[in-house]
C-alpha positions in Angstrom: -8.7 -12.8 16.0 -10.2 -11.3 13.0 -7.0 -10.3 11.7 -5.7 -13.0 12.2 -7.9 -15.1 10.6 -8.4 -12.7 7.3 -4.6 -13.4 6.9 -5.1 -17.0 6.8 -7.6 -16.5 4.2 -5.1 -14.5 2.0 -2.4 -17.0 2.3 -5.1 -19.5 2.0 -6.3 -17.6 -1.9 -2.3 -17.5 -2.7 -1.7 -21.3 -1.5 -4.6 -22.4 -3.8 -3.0 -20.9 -7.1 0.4 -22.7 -6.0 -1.1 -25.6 -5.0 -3.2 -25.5 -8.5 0.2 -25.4 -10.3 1.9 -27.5 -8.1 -0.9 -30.2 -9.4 -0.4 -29.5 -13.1 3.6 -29.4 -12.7 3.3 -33.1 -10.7 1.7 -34.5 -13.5 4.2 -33.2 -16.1 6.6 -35.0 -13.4 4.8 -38.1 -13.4 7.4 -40.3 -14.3 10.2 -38.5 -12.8 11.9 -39.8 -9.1 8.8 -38.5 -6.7 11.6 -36.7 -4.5 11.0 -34.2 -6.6 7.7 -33.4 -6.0 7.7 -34.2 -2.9 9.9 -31.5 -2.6 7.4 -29.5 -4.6 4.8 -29.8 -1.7 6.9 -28.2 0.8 6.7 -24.8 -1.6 2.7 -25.1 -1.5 2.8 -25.7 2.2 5.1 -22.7 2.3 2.7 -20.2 0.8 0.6 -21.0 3.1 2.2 -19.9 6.1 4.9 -17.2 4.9 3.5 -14.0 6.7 5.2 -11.6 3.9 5.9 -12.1 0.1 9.4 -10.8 -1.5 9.2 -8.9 -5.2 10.8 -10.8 -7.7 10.9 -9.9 -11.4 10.5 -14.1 -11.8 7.3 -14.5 -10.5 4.9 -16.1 -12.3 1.9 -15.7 -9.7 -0.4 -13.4 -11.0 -1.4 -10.1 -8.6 -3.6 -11.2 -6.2 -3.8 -8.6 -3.8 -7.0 -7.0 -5.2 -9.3 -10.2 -4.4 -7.7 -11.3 -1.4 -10.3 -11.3 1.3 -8.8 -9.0 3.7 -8.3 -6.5 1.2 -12.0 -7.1 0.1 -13.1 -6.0 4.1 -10.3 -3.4 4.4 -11.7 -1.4 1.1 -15.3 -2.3 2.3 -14.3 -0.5 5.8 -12.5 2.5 3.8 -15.9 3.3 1.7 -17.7 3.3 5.1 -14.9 6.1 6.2 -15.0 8.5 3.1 -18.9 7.8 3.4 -18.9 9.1 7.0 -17.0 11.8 6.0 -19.7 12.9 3.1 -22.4 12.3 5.5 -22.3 15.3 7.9 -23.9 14.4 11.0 -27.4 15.7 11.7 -27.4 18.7 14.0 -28.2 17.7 17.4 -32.2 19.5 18.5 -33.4 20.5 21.5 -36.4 18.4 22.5 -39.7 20.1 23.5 -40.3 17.3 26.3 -37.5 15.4 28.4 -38.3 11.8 29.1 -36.0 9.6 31.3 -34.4 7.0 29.2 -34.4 3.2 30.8 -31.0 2.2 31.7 -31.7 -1.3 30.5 -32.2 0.1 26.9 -29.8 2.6 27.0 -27.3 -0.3 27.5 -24.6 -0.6 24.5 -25.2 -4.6 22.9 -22.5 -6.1 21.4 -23.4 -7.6 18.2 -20.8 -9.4 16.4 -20.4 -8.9 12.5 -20.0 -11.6 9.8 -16.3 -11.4 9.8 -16.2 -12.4 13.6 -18.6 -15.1 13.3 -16.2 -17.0 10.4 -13.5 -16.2 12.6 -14.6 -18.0 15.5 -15.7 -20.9 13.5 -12.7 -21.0 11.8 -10.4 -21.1 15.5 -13.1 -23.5 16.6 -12.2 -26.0 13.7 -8.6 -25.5 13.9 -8.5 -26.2 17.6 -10.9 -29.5 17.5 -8.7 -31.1 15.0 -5.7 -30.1 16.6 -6.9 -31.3 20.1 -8.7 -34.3 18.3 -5.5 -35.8 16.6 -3.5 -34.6 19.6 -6.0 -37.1 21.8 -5.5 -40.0 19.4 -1.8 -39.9 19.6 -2.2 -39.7 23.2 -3.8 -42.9 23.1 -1.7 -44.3 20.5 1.2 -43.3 22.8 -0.6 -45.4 26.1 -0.9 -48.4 23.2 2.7 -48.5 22.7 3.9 -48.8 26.4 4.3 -52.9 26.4 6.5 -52.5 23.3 9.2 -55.2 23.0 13.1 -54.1 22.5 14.6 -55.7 19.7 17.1 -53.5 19.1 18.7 -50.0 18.4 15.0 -48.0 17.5 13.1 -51.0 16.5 10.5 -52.4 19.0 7.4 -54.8 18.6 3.8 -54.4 19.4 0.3 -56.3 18.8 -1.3 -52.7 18.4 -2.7 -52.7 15.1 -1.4 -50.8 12.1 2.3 -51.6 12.5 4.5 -51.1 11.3 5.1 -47.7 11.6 7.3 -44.8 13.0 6.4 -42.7 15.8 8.4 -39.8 17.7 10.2 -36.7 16.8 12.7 -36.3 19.1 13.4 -39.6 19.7 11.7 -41.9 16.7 10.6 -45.3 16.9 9.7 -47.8 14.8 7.2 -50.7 15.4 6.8 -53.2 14.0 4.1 -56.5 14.6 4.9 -59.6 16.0 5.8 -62.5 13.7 6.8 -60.8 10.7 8.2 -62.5 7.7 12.3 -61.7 7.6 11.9 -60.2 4.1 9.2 -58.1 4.2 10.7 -57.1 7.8 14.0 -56.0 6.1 12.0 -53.4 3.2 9.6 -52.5 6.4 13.0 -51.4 8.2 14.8 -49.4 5.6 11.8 -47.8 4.4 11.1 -46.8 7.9 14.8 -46.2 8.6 14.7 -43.5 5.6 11.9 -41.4 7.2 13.5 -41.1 10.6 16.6 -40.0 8.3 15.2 -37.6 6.3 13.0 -36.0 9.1 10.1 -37.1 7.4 8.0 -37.1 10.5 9.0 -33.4 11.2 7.6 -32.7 7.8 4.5 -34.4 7.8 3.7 -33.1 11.5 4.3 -29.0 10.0 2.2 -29.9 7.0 -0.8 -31.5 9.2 -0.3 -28.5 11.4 -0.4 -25.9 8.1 -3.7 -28.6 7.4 -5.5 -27.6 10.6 -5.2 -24.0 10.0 -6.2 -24.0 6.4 -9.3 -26.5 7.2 -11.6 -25.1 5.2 -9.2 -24.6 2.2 -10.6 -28.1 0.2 -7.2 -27.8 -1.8 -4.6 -27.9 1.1 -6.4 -31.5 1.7 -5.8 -32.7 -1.5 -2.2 -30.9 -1.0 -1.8 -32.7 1.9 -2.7 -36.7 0.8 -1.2 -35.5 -2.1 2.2 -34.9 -0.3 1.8 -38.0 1.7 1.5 -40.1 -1.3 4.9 -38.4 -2.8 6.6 -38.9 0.6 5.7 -42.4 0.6 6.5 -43.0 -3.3 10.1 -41.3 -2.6 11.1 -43.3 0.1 10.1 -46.7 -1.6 12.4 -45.1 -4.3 15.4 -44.7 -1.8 14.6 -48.0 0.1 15.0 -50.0 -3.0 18.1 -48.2 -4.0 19.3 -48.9 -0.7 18.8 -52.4 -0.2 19.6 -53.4 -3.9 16.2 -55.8 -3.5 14.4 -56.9 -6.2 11.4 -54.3 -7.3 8.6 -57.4 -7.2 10.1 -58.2 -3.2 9.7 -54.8 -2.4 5.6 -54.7 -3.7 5.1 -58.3 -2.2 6.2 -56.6 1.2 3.6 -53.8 0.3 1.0 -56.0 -0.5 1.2 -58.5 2.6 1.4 -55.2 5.2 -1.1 -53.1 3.4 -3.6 -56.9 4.3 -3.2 -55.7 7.9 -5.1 -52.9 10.1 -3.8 -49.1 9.3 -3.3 -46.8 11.6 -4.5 -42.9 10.7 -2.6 -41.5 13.7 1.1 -42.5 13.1 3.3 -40.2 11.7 4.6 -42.5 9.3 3.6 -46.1 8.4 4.7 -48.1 5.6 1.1 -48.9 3.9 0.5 -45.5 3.7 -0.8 -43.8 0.6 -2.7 -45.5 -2.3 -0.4 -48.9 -1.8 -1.8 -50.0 -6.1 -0.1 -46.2 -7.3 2.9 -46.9 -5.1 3.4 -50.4 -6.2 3.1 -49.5 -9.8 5.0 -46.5 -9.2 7.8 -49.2 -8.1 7.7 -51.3 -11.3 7.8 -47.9 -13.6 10.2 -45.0 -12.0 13.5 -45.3 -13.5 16.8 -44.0 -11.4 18.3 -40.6 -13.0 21.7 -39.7 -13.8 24.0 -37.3 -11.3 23.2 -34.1 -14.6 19.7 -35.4 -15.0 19.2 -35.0 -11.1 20.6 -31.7 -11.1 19.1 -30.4 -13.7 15.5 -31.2 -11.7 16.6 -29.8 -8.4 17.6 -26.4 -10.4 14.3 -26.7 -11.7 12.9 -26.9 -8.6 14.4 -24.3 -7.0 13.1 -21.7 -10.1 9.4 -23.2 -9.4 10.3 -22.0 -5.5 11.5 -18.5 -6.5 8.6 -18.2 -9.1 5.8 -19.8 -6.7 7.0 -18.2 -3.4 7.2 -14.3 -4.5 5.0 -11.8 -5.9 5.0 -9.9 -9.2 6.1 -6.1 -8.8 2.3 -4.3 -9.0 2.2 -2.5 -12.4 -1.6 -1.0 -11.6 -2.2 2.2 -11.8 -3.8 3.7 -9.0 -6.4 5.8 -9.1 -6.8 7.9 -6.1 -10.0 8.8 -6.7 -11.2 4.6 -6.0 -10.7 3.1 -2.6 -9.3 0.6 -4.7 -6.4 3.4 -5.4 -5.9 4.4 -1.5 -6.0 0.9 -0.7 -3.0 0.2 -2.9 -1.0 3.8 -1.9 -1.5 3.0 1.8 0.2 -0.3 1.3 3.2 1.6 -0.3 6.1 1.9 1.6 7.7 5.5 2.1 10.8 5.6 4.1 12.5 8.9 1.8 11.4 11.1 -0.8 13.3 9.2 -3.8 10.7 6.0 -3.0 8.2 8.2 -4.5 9.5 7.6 -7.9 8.0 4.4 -9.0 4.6 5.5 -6.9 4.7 8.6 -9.1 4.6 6.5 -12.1 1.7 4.4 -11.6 -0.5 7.2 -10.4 -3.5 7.9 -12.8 -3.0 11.5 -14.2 -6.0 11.1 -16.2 -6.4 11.7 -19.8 -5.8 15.0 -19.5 -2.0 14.8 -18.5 1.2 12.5 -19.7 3.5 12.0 -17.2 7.3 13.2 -18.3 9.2 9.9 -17.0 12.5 10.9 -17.0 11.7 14.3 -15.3 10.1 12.9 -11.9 11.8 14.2 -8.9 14.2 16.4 -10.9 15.2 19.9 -10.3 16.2 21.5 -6.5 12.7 20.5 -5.1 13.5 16.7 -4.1 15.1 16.3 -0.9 16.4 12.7 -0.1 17.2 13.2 3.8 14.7 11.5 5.7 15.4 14.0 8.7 14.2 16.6 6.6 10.8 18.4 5.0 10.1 15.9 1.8 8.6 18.1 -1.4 7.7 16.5 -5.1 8.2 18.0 -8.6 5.9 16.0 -11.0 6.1 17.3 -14.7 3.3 16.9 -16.9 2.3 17.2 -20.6 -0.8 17.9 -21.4 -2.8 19.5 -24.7 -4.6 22.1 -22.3 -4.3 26.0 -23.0 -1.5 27.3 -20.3 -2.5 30.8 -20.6 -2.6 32.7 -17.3 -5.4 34.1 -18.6 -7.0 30.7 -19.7 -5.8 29.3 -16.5 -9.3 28.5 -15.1 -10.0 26.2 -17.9 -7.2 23.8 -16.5 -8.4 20.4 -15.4 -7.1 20.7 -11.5 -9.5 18.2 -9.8 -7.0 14.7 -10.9 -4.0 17.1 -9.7 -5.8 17.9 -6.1 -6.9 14.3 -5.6 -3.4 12.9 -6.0 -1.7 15.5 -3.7 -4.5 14.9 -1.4 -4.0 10.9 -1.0 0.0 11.7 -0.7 -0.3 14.1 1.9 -1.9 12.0 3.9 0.3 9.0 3.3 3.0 11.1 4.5 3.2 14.0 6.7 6.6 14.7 6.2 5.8 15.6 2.5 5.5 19.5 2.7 5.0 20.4 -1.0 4.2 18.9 -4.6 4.5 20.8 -7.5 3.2 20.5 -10.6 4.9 21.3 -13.8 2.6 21.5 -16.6 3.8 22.0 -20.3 2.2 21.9 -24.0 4.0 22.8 -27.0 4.1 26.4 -26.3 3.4 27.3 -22.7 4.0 25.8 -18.8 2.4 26.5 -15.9 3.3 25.3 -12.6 0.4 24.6 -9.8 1.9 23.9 -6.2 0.2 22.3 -3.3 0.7 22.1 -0.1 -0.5 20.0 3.4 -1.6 23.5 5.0 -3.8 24.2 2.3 -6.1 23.7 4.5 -6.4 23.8 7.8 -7.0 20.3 8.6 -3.9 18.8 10.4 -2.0 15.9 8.3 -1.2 13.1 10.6 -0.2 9.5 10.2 -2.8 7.4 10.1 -3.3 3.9 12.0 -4.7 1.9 9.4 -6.3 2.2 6.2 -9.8 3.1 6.9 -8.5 6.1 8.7 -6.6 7.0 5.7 -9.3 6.9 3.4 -11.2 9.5 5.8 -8.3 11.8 5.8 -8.1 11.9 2.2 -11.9 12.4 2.0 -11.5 15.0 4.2 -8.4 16.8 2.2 -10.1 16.5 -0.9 -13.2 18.2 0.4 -11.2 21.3 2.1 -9.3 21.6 -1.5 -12.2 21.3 -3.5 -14.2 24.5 -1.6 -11.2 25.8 -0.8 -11.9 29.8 -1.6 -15.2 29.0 -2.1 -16.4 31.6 1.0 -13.1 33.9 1.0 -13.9 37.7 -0.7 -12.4 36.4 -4.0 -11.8 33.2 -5.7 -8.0 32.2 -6.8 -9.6 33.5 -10.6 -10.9 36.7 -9.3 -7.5 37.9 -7.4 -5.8 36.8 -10.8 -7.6 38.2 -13.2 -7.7 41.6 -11.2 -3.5 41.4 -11.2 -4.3 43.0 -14.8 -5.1 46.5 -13.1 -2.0 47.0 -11.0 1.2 45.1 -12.5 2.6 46.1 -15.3 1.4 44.4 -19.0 4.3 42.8 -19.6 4.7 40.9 -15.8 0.8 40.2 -15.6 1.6 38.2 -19.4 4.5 36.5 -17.8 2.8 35.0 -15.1 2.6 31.5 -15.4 1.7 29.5 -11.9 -0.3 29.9 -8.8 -0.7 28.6 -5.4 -3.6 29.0 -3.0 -3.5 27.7 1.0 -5.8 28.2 3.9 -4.7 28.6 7.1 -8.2 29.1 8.9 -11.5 29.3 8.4 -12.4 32.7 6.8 -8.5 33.4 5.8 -7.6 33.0 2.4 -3.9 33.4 0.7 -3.1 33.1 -3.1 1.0 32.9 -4.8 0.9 33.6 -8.2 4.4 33.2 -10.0 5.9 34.8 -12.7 9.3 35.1 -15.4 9.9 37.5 -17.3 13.2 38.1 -19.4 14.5 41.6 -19.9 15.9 43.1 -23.0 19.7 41.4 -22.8 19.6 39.6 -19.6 18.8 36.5 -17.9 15.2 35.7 -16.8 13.8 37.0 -13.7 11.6 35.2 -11.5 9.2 37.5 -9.7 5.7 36.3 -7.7 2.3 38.4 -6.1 1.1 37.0 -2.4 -2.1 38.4 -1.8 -3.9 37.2 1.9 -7.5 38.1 2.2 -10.2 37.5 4.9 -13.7 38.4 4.9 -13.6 42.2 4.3 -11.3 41.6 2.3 -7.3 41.9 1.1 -5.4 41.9 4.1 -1.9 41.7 2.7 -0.6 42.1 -0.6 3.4 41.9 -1.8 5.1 41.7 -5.1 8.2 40.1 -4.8 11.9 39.8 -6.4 10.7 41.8 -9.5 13.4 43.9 -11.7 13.2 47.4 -10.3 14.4 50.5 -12.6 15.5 54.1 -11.2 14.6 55.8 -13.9 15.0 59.6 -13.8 12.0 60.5 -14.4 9.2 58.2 -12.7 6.4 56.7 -15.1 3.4 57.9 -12.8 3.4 61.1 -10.4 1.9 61.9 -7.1 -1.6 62.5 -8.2 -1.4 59.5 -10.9 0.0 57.5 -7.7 -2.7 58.3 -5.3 -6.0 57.2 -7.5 -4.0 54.2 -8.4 -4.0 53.4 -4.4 -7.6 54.6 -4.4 -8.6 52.0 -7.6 -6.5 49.5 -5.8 -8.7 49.9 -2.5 -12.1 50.0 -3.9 -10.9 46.8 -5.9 -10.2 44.7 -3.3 -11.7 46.5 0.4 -15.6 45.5 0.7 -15.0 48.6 3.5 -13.1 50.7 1.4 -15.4 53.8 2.0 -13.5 54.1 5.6 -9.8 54.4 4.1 -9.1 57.7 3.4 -5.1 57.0 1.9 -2.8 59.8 1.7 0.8 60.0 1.2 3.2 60.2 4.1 7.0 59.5 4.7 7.5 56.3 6.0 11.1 55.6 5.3 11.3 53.3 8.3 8.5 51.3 7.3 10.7 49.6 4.2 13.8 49.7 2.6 12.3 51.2 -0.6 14.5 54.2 -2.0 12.9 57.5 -1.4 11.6 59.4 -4.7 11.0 55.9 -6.4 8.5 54.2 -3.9 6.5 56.4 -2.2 4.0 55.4 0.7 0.1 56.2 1.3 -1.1 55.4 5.0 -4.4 55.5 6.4 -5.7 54.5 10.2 -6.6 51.1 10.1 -8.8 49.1 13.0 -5.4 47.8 14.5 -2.7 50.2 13.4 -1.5 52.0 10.4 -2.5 50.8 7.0 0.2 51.2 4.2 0.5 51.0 0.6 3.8 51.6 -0.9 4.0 52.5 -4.7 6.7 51.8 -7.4 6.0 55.5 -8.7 9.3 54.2 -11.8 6.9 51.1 -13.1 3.5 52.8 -11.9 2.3 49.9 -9.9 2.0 48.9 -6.3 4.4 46.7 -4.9 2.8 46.4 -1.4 0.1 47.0 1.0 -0.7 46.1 4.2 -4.5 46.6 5.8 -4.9 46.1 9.9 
């Protein structure tokens, strides 16, 4: 029920800007025929009840969602999340006495929150008026049993507060005994014009649209307001209709609105302010066939501008609840919906978004059946440098991958293509990152935790491994060639478990005369250190004499171990023949093994660039 009733609050904080408009648009149409605004009402009463709102670039309702209240409790609920998250639990401690708990205390009591409490006074107001005016048109309904037939729909009654119209299916209309012939025949076609219209219908939907915005003080004032428009519109059409002089028709107002009213009748003819209606009757002047269409276009553009919502233009900011709130509310059904949520995602000021680059390039996949993976291109002012690369701001780049991920667990990668005036660098992320399992999430509050929980493991990611994402790059200087260590330009770091580590780092480099070659280093490492290490797709040369020999080959395998085996003491390399172990060509990659804990170690050498191109510890 707390749902439920938060939702009527948020159609309730929308219905009070229409019906605010609404107000201000009826007195502009003051002197105008009231079916107009009465027709007006029917929008307010509508935005009130419409469960969803449709994007329209004519909306002139301002973006409420931030303040609605359900939003307010649903952001208030996803702080408490991430907070729970931050907040690691205390460790549970052994204490040095056991005493027996009492069963009556140890009992779990229920104690209802703030929202619950509104909610039940709000259902508890709905259903007393609802059950109170349903009781009084019972009663009315018991009143109207020795009715007298004159004829067609038209009875008579001595219960006070005729005449009126009563019935939906089947309306009647009542009127006293003993009234006057001409008042009786304005009585009869004003009544007649309600029944024809379906007046009662309306009024009935807007009194039920009444009980459930009760404590909404402006869908009153909607409501009489309506009433009074219904009322003024069919004296309009009543006078039309019976061609009746204008001071008959208030003399009929004035001798029935002398009698008893009754609250509880759908329709009566002294309803409303009977001084505004009989003025109204001396001063509303009939319109033209063009003048009367123009207004009804008008009102129709008032009903498309009042009745849909402005496409959101925020930026979100996924580092706010405010931000996750708005992303988890963003629909995602295939990878090219993530356009316009890619461009109202706050890159910081460290980074400008490249507009007509998003989702670009073989990376985007539209088939919903399949992985989903982003390509985001930034510009930013930021040295690109591989060797500058720890100086990049990453934390805004992390954060945003984070809240995707877990919007969508179908997205499998986001790159990153960063670019200044001289240099790019391309940063790729990835759900398994980490190894905390990306799932959908049931509501938003779960969401929130999830992407607290993401952006945690990311930020500390490495943080324990043997050596940072820096460390493992900067050390790339020792073993690859100078010219592919200055052509890397892009990294990508992923946990799979606790304790195991593995970095990408990417590379082009363009020979002398030919097209550029992409080439990239995988390096895995756990505690004691690298565990795998393979440099991949690189331009090979058979050159007939090799740049390193034997000897030259062996302390590089020894320098490579120390640098990155906290146990390299216990590897005793040498070189062996292990032609089966890759596809390398003999006499240009060579292979040093040594006994590992698990099986052979192996380390195979280009000996033609003098560097190694892989290793394998177990």
């Amino acid at each position: 029920m707390t749902e439920l009733f938060l939702a009527v609050l948020d159609r309730s904080v929308i219905g009070c800007y229409v019906i605010l408009v609404i107000l201000l648009i009826r007195i502009l149409f003051r002197y105008s025929p009231k079916r107009f605004s009465y027709l007006l009402w029917m929008i307010a009463f509508l935005a009130l009840i419409l469960p969803i709102d449709l994007v329209s670039d004519f909306s002139v309702r301002p973006d409420l969602s931030s303040v609605t209240p359900s939003t307010i409790v649903e952001r208030r609920q996803m702080e408490e999340a991430k907070q729970q998250v931050l907040v690691p639990s205390a460790p549970q401690q052994a204490p040095d006495v056991i005493q027996m708990e009492d069963p009556a205390a140890a009992e779990e009591v229920w104690t209802p929150d703030l929202e619950q409490i509104a909610a039940a006074l709000w259902a508890s107001g709905a259903l007393a008026l609802l059950a109170w005016n349903g009781l009084c048109a019972i009663r009315l309904r018991r009143q109207l049993r020795d009715a007298r037939l004159l004829h067609e729909n038209v009875y008579e009654t001595e219960v006070s507060g005729a005449p009126f119209a009563v019935g939906l299916f089947r309306p009647r209309i009542y009127l006293p005994y003993g009234m006057d012939a001409s008042v009786q025949e304005c009585v009869l076609a004003h009544e007649q014009i309600h029944v024809r219209r379906r007046d009662l219908w309306v009024k009935l939907a807007a009194y039920a649209v009444l009980c459930v915005h009760w404590m909404n003080p402006l869908v009153h004032i909607a409501y009489r307001c309506m009433v009074k428009d219904m009322e003024m519109s069919c004296d309009e059409a009543a006078i039309a209709a019976l061609s009746v002089d204008r001071r008959q028709y208030a003399n009929a107002l004035l001798q029935v609105a002398a009698r008893p009213q009754n609250g509880y009748a759908l329709s009566a003819f002294a309803h409303g302010s009977i001084k505004e209606r009989i003025t109204h009757v001396f001063a509303f002047h009939r319109l033209g066939k063009s003048l009367s269409f123009v207004l009804a276009a008008l009102v129709i553009c008032i009903a498309a501008a009042l009745l849909t919502m402005p496409k959101s233009e925020r930026i979100i900011t996924t580092s706010s609840v405010d931000g996750l709130q708005q992303l988890y509310e963003y629909p995602i059904e295939e990878t090219s919906d993530y356009y316009d949520l890619i461009l109202q995602l706050d890159f910081s000021d460290a980074y400008v978004l490249r507009e007509k680059e998003v989702g670009s390039g073989e990376s985007s996949s539209a088939n919903v059946t399949e992985d989903r993976r982003l390509y985001i291109p930034l510009q930013t002012d930021q040295s690109l440098s591989f060797a500058n690369r720890s100086s990049i701001d990453r934390q805004v780049l992390y954060e945003n991958a984070c809240a995707l991920f877990a919007l969508d667990p179908m997205l499998t990668s986001i790159q990153y293509q960063l670019t200044n005036s001289k240099e790019d660098y391309l940063i790729t992320y990835t759900p398994l990152d980490t190894a905390t399992t990306v799932h959908r999430c049931a509501d938003a509050s779960a969401y929130a935790a999830l992407v607290q929980q993401l952006s945690d493991a990311f930020a500390h990611i490495g943080e324990d491994a043997y050596m940072s994402i820096d460390e493992a790059g900067n050390s790339l200087e020792q073993f690859l060639p100078q010219a592919y260590f200055e052509g890397l330009n892009g990294e990508h770091r992923r946990q799979p478990a606790p304790g195991e580590i593995e970095y990408s780092f990417y590379g082009t480099i363009t020979p002398q005369g030919e097209n550029a070659v992409a080439y990239r280093v995988d390096m895995s490492f756990d505690d004691q250190g690298l565990t795998q290490y393979r440099w991949k797709y690189y331009v090979h040369r058979d050159l007939e004499q090799p740049m390193i020999d034997d000897a030259q080959a062996q302390e590089l395998v020894d320098r490579f171990v120390a640098a990155y085996r906290s146990d390299s003491e216990r590897y005793a390399f040498v070189k062996e023949d292990l032609e089966g172990h890759h596809l390398f060509s003999k006499g240009h990659y060579e292979t040093w093994t040594a006994p590992g804990e698990d099986g052979l170690c192996v380390i195979v050498v280009d000996k033609d660039l003098g560097a190694i191109c892989e290793a394998d510890f177990r």
